[in-house]
N, C-alpha and C positions, 0 to 999 in steps of 0.2 A: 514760774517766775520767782524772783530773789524776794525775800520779806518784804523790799523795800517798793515793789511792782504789786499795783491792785487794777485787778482791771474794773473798766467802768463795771454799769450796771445795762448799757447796750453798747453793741459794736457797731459803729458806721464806718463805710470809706473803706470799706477791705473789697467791693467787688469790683474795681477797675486798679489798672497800673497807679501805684504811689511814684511822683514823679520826683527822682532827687532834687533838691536843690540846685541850682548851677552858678557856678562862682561865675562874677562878673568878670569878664576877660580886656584888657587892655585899656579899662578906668581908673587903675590905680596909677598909672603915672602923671595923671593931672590935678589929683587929691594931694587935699592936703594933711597932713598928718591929723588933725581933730577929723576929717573926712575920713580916713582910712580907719580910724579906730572905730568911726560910727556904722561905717560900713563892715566891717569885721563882727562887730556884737549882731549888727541885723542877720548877718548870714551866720551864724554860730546861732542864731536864736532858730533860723530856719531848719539849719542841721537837725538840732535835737526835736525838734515837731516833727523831722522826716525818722527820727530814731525812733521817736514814741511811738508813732501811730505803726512803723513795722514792728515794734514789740506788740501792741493792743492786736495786731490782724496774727500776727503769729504765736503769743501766747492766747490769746481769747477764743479768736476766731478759726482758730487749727490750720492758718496759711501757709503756705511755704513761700520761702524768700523769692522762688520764681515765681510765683502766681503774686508776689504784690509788687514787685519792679522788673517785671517782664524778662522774656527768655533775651531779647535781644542784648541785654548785660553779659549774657554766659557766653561770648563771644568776645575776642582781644584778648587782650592781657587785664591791661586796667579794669574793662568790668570783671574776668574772672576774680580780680581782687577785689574788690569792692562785693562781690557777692559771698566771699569767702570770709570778710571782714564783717559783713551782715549776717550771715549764720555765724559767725561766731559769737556774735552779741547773743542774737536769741538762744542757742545754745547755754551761753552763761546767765542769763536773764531768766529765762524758763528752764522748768524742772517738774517731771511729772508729777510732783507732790501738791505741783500749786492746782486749786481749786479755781475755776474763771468765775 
């Protein structure tokens, strides 16, 4: 992991599928703009809780990106992206120099 990546001092929540996040679908057109900015920060706040804990299971805990958000992504287009876009974080995140 980059300098800036320390992993805890235990790993939990690495032995079942990590579940993305899912954008809410067809409630933004009845918000109202202070609503949609409030709802934007809560889901960007989820995002990165669902970034961190696949860096901690894949730098700490030796996961791979299919073993924490299931094979069922490696299927379609969109999830091959999204899985492609997830090893590529860990990739740039980890680096066999970092010590867990």
């Amino acid at each position: 992991c980059n300098a800036d990546f320390v992993c805890p001092e235990s790993v939990t929540g690495c032995d079942a599928n990590i579940e993305k996040p899912e954008r809410p679908i067809g409630t933004w057109w009845g918000m109202s703009e202070e609503e949609k900015v409030e709802a934007k920060a809560e889901m960007e706040a989820k995002v990165d809780t669902f970034k961190q804990q696949i860096l901690v299971c894949a730098c700490c805990d030796g996961k791979s990106i299919q073993e924490l958000v299931g094979n069922g992504r490696s299927e379609g287009g969109r999830g091959k992206q999204i899985l492609a876009k997830l090893q590529e974080m860990v990739e740039t995140e980890c680096n066999a120099d970092f010590v867990c």
